[in-house]
mmCIF file as gemmi writes it, N, C-alpha and C atoms, coordinates in Angstrom:
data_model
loop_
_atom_site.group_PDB
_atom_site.id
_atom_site.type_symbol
_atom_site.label_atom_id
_atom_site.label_alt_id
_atom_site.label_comp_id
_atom_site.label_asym_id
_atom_site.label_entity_id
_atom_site.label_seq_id
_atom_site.pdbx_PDB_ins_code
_atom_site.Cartn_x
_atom_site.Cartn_y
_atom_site.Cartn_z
_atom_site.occupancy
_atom_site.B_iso_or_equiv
_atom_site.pdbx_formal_charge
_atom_site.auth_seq_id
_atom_site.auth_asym_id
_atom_site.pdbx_PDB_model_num
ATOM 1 N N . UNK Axp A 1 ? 3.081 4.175 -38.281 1 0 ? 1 A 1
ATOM 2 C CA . UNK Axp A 1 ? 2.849 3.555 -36.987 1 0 ? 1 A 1
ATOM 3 C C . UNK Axp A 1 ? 4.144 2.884 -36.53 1 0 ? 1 A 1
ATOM 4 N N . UNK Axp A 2 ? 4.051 2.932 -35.532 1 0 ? 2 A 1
ATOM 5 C CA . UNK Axp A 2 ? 5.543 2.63 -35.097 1 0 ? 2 A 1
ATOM 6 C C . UNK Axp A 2 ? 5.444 1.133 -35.131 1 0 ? 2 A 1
ATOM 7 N N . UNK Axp A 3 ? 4.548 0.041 -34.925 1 0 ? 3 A 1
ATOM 8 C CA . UNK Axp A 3 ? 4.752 -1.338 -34.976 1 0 ? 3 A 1
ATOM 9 C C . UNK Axp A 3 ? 5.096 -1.643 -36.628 1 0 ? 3 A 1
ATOM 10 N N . UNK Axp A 4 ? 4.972 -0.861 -37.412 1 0 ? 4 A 1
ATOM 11 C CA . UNK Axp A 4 ? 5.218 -1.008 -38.66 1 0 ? 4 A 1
ATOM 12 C C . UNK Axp A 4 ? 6.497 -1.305 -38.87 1 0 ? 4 A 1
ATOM 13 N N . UNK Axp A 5 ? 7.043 0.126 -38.556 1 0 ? 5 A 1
ATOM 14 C CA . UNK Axp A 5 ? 8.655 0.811 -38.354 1 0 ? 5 A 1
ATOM 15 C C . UNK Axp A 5 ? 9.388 -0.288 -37.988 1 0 ? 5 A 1
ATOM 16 N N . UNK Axp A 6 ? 8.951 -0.567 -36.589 1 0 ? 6 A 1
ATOM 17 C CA . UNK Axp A 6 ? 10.115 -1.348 -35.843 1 0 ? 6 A 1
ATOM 18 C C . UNK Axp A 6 ? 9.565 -2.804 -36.564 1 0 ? 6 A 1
ATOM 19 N N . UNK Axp A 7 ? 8.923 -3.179 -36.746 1 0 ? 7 A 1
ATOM 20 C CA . UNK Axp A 7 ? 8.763 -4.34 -37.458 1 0 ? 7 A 1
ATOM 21 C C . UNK Axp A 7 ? 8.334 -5.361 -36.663 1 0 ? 7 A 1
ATOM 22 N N . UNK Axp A 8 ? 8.086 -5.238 -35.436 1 0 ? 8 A 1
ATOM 23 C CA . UNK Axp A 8 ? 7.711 -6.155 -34.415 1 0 ? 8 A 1
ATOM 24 C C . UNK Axp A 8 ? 6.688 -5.272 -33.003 1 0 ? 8 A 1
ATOM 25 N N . UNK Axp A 9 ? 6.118 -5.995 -32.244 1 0 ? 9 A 1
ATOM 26 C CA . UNK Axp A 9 ? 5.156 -5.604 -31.481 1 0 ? 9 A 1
ATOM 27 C C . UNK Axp A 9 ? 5.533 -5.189 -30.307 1 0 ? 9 A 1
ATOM 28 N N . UNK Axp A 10 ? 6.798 -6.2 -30.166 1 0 ? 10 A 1
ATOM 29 C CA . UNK Axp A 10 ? 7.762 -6.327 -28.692 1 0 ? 10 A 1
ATOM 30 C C . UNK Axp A 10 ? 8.669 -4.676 -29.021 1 0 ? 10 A 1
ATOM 31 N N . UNK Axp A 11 ? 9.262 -4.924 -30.138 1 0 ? 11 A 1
ATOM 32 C CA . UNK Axp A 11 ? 10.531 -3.638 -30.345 1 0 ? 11 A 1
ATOM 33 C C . UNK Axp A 11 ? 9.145 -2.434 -30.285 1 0 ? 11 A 1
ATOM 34 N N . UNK Axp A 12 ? 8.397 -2.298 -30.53 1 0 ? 12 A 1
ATOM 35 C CA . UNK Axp A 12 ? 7.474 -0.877 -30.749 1 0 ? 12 A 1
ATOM 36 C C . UNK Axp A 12 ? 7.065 -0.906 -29.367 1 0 ? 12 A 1
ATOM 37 N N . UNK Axp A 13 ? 6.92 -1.1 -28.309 1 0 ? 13 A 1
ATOM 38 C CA . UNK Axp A 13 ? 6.629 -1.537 -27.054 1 0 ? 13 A 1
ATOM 39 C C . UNK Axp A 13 ? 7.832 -0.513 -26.283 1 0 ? 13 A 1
ATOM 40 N N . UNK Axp A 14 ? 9.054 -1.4 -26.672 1 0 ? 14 A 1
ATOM 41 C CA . UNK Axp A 14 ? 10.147 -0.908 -26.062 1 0 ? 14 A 1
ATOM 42 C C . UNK Axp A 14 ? 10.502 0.606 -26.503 1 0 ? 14 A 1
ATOM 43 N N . UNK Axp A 15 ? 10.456 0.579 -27.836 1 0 ? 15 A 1
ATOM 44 C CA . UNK Axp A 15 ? 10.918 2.109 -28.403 1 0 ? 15 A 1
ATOM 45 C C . UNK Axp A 15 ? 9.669 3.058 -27.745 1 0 ? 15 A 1
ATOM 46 N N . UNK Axp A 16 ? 8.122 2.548 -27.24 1 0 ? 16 A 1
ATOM 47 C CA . UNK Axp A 16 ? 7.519 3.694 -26.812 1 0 ? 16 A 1
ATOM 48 C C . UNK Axp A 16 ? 7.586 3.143 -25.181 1 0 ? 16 A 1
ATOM 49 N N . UNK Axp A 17 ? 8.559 2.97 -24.368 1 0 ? 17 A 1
ATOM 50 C CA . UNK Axp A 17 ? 8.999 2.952 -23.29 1 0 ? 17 A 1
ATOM 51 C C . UNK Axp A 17 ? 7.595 2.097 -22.758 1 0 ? 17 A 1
ATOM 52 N N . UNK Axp A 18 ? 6.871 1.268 -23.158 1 0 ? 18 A 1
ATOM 53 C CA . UNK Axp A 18 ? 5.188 0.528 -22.083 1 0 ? 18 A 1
ATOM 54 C C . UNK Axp A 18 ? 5.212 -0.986 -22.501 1 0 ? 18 A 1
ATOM 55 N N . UNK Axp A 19 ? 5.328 -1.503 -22.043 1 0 ? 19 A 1
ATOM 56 C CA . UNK Axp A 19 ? 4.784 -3.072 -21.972 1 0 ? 19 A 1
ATOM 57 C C . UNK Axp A 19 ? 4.216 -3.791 -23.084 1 0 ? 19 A 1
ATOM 58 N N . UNK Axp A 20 ? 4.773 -4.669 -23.706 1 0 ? 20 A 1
ATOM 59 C CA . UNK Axp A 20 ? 3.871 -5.769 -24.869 1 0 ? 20 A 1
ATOM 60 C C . UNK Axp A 20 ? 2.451 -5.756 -25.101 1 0 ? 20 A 1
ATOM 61 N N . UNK Axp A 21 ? 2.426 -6.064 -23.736 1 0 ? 21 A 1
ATOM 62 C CA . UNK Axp A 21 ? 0.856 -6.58 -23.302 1 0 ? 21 A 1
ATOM 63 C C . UNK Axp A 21 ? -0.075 -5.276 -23.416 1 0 ? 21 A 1
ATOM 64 N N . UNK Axp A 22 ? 0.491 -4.384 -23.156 1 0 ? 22 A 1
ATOM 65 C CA . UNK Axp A 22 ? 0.252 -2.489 -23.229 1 0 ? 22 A 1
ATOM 66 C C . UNK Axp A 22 ? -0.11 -2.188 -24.583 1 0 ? 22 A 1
ATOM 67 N N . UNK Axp A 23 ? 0.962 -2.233 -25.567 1 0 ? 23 A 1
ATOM 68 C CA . UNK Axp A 23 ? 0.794 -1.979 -26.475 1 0 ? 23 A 1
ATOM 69 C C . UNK Axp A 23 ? -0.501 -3.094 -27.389 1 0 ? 23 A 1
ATOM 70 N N . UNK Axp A 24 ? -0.137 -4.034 -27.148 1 0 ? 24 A 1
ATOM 71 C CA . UNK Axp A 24 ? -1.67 -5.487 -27.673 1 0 ? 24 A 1
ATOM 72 C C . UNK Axp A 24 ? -2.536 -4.631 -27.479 1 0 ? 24 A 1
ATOM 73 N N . UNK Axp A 25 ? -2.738 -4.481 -26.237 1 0 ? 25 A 1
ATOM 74 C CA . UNK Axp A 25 ? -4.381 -3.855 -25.525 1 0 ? 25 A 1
ATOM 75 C C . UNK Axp A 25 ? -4.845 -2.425 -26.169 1 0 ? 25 A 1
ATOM 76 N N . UNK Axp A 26 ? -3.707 -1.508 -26.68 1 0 ? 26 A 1
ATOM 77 C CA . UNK Axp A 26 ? -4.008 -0.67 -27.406 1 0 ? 26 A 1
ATOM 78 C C . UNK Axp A 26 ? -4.304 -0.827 -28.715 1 0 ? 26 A 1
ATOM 79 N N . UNK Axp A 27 ? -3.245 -1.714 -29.272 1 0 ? 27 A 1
ATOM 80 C CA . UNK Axp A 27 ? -4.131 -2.146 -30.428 1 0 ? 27 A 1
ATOM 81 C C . UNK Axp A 27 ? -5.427 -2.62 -31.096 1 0 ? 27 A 1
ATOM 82 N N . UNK Axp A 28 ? -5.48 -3.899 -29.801 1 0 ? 28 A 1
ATOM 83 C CA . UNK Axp A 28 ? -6.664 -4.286 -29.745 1 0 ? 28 A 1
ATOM 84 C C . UNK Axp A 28 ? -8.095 -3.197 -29.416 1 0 ? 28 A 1
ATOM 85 N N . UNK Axp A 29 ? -8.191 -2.021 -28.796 1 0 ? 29 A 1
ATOM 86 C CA . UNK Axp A 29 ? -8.72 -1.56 -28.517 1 0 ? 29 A 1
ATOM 87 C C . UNK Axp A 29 ? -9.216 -0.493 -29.742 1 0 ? 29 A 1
ATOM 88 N N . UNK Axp A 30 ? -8.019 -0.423 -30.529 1 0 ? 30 A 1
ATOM 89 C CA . UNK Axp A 30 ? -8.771 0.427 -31.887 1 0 ? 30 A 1
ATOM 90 C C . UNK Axp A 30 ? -9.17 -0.711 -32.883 1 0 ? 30 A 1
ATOM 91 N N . UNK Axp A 31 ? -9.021 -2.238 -32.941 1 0 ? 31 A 1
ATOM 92 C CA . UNK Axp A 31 ? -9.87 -2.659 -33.897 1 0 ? 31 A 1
ATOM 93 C C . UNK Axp A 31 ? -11.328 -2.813 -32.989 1 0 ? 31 A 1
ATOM 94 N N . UNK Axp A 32 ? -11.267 -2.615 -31.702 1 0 ? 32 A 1
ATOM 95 C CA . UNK Axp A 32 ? -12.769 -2.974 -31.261 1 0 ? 32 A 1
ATOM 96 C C . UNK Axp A 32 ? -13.632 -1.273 -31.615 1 0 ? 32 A 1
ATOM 97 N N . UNK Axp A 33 ? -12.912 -0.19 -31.796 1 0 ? 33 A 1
ATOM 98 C CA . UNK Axp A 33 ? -13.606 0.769 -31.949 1 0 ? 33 A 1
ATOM 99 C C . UNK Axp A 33 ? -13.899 0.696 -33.709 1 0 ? 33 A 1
ATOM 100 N N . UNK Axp A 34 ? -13.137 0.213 -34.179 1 0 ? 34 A 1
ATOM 101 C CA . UNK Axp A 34 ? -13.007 0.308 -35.663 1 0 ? 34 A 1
ATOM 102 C C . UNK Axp A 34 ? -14.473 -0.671 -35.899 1 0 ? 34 A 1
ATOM 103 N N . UNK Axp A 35 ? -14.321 -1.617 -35.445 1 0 ? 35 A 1
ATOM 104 C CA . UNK Axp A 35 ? -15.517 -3.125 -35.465 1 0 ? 35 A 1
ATOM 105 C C . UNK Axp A 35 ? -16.803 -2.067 -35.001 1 0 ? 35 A 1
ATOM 106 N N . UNK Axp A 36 ? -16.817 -1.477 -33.879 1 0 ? 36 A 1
ATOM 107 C CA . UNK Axp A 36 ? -18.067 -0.446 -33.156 1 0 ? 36 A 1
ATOM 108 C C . UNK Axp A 36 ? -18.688 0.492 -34.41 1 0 ? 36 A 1
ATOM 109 N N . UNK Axp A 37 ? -17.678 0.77 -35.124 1 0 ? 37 A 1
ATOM 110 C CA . UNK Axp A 37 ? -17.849 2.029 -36.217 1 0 ? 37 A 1
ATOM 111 C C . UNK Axp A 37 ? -18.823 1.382 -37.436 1 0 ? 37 A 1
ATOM 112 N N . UNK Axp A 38 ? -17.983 0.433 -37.757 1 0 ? 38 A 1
ATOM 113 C CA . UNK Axp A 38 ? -18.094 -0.337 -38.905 1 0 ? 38 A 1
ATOM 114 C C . UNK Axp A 38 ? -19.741 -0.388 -38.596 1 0 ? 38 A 1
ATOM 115 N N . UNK Axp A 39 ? -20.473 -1.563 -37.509 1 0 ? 39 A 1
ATOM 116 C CA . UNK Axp A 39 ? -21.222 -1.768 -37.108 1 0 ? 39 A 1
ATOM 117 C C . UNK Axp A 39 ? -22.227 -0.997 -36.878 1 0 ? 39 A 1
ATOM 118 N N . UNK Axp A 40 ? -21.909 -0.044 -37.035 1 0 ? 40 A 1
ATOM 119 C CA . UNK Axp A 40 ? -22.696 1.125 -36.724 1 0 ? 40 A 1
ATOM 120 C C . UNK Axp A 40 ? -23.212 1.724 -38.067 1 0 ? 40 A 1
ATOM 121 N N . UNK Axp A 41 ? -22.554 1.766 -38.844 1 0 ? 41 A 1
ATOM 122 C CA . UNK Axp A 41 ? -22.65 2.289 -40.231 1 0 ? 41 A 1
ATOM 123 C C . UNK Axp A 41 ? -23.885 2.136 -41.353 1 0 ? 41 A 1
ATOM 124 N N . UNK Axp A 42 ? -24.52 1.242 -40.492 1 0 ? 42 A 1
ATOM 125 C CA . UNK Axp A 42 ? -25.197 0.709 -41.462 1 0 ? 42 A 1
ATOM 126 C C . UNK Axp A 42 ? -25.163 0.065 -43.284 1 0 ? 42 A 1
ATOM 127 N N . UNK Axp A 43 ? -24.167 -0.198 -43.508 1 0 ? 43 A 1
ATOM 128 C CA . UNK Axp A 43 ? -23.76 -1.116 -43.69 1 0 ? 43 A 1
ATOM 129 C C . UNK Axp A 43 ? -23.248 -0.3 -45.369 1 0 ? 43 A 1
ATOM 130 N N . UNK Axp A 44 ? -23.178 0.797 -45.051 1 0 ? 44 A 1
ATOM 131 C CA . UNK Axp A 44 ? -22.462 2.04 -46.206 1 0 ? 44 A 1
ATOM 132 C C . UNK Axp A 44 ? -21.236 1.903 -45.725 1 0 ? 44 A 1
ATOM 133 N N . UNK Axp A 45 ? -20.114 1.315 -46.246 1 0 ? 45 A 1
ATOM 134 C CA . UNK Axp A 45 ? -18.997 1.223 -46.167 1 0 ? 45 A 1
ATOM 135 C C . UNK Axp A 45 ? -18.18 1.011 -47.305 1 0 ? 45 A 1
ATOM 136 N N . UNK Axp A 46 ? -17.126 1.256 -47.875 1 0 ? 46 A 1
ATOM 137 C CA . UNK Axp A 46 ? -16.266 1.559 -48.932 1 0 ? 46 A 1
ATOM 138 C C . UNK Axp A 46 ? -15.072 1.727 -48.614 1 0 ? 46 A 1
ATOM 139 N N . UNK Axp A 47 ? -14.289 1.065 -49.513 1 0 ? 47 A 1
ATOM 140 C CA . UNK Axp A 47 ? -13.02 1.385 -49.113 1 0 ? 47 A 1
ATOM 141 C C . UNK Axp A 47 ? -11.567 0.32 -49.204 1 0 ? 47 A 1
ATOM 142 N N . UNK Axp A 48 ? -10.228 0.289 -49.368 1 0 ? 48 A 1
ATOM 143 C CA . UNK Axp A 48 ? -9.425 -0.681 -49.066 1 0 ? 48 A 1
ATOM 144 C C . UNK Axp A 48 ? -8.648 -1.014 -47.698 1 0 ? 48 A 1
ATOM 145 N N . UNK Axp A 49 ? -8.324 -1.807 -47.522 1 0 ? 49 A 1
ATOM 146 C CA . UNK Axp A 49 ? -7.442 -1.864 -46.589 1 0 ? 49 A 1
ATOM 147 C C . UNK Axp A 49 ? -6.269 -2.805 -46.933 1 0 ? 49 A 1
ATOM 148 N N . UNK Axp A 50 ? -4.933 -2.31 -46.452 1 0 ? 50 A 1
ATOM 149 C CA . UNK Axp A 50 ? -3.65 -2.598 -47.108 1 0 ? 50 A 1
ATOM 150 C C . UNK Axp A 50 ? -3.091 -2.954 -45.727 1 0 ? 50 A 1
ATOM 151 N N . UNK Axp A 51 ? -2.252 -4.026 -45.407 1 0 ? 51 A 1
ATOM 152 C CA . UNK Axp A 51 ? -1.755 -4.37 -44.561 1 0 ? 51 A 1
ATOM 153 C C . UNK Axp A 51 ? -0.733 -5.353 -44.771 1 0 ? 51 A 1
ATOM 154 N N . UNK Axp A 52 ? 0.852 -4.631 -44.074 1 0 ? 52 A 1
ATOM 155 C CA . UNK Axp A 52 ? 1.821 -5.734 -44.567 1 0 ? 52 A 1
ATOM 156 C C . UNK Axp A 52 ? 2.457 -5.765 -43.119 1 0 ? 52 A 1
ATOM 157 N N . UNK Axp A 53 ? 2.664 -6.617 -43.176 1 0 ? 53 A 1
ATOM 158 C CA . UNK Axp A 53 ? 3.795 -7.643 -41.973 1 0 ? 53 A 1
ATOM 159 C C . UNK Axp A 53 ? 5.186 -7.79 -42.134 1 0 ? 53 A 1
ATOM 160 N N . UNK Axp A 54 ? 5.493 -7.589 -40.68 1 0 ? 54 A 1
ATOM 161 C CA . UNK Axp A 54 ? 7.018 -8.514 -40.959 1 0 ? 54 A 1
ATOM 162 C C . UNK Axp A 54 ? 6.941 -10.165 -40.04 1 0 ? 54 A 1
ATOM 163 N N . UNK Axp A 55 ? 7.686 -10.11 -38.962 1 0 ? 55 A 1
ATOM 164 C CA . UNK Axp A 55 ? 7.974 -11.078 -38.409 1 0 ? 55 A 1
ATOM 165 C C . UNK Axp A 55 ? 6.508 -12.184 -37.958 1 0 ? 55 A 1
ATOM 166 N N . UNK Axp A 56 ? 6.664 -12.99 -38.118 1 0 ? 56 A 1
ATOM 167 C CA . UNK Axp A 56 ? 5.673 -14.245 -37.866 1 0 ? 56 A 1
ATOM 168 C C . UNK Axp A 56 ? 4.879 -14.152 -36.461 1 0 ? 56 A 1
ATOM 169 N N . UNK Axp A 57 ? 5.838 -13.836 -35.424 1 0 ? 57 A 1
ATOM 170 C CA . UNK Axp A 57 ? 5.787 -13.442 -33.872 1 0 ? 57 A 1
ATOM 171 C C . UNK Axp A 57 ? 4.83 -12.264 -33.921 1 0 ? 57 A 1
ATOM 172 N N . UNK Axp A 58 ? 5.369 -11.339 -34.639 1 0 ? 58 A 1
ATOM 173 C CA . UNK Axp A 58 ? 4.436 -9.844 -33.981 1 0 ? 58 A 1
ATOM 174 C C . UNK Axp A 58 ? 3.076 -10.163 -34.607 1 0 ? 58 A 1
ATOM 175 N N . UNK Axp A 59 ? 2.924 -10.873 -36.068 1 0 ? 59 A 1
ATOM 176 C CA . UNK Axp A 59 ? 1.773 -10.855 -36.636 1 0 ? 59 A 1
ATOM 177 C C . UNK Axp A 59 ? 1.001 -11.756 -35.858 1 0 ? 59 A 1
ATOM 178 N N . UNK Axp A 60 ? 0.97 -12.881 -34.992 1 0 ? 60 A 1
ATOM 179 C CA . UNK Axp A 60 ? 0.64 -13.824 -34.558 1 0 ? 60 A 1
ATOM 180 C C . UNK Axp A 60 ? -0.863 -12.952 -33.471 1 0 ? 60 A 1
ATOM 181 N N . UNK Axp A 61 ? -0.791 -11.962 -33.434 1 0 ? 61 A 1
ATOM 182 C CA . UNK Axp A 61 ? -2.027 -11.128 -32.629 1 0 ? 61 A 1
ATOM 183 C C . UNK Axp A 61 ? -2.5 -10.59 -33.717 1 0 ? 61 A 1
ATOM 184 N N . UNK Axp A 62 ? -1.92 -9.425 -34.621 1 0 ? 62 A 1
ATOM 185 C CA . UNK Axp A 62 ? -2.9 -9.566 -35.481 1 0 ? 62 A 1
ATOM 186 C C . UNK Axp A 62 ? -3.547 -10.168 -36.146 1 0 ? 62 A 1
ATOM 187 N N . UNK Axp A 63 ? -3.271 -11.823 -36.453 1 0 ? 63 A 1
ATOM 188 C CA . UNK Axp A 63 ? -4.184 -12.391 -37.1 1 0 ? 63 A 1
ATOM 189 C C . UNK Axp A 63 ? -5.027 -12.712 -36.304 1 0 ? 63 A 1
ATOM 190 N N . UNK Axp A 64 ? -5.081 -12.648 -35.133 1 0 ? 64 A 1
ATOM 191 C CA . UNK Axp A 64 ? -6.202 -13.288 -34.123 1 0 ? 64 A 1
ATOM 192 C C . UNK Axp A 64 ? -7.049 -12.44 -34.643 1 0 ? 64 A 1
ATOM 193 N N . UNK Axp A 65 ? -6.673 -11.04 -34.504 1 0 ? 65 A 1
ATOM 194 C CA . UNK Axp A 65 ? -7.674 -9.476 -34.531 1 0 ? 65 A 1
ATOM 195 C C . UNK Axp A 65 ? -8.542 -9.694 -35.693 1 0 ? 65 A 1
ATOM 196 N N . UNK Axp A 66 ? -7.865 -10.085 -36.773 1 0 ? 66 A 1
ATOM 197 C CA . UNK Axp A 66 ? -8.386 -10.333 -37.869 1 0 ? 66 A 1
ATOM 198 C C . UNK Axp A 66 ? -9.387 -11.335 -38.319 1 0 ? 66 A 1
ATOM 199 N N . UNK Axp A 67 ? -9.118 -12.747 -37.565 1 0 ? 67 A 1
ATOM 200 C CA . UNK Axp A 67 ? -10.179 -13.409 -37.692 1 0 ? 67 A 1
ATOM 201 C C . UNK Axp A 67 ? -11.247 -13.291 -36.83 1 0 ? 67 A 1
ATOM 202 N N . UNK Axp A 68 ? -11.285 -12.419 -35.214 1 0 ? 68 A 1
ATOM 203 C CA . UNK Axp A 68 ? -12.622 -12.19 -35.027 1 0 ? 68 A 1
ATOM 204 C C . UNK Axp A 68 ? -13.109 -11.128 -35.446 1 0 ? 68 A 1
ATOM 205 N N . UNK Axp A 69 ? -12.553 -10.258 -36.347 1 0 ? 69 A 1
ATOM 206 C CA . UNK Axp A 69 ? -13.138 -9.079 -37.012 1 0 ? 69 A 1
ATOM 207 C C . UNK Axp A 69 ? -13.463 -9.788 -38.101 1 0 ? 69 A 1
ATOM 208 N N . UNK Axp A 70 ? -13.299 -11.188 -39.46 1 0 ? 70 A 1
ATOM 209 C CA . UNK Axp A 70 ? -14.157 -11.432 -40.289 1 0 ? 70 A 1
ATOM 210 C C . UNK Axp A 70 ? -15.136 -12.489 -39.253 1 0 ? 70 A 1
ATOM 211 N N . UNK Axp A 71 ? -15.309 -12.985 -38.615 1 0 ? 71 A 1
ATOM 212 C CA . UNK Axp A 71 ? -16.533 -13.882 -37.842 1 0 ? 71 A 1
ATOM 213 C C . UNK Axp A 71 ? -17.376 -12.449 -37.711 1 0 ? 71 A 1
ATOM 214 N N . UNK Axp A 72 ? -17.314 -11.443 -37.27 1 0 ? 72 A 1
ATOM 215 C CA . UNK Axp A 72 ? -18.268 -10.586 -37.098 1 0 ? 72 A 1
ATOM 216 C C . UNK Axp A 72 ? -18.792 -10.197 -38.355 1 0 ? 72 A 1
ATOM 217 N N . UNK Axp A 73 ? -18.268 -9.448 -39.009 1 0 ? 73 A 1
ATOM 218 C CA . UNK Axp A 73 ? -18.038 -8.749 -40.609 1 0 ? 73 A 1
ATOM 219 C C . UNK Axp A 73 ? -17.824 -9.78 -41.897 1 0 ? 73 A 1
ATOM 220 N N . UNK Axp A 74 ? -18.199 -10.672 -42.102 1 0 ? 74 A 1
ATOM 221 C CA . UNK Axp A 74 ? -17.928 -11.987 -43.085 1 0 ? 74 A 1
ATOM 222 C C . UNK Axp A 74 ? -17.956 -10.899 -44.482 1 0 ? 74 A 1
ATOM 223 N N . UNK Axp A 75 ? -18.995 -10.554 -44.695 1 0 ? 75 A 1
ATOM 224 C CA . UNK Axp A 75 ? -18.744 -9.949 -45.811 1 0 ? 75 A 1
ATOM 225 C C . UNK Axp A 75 ? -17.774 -9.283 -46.534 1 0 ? 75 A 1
ATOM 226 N N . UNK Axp A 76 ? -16.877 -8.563 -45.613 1 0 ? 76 A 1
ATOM 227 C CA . UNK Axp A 76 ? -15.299 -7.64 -45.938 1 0 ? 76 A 1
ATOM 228 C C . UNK Axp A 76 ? -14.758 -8.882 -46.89 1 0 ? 76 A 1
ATOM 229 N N . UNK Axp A 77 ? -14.626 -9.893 -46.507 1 0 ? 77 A 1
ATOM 230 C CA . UNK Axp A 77 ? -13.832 -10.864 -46.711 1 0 ? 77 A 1
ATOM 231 C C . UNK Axp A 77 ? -14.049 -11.643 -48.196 1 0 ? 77 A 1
């Protein structure tokens, strides 16, 4: 994923030529489908999830993402 790569939210924005706020909203938009899925599942789910960071700044949205995805999902956690 390219926010990986570039290491920030702003630089992955720029390298795919669209807006900060552009890229957030896309992000944000696959943990709300991911949360839809999950939810849906009935409650057969398995699995890890691995997630590393760089800069303090870019992570500062994903942790938002993250804490209203455990308020929904407490159990993952």
């Amino acid at each position: 994923m390219r926010v990986a790569r570039e290491e920030s939210i702003t630089k992955a924005a720029e390298s795919l030529h669209i807006t900060q706020p552009t890229l957030s909203r896309q992000l944000s938009a696959l943990v709300d489908k991911t949360e839809q899925e999950i939810s849906e599942s009935e409650g057969n789910i398995e699995g890890t999830i691995s997630v590393a960071g760089g800069l303090l700044e870019a992570n500062k949205d994903f942790i938002q993402l993250m804490k209203r995805f455990q308020k929904k999902i407490p159990w993952c956690f």
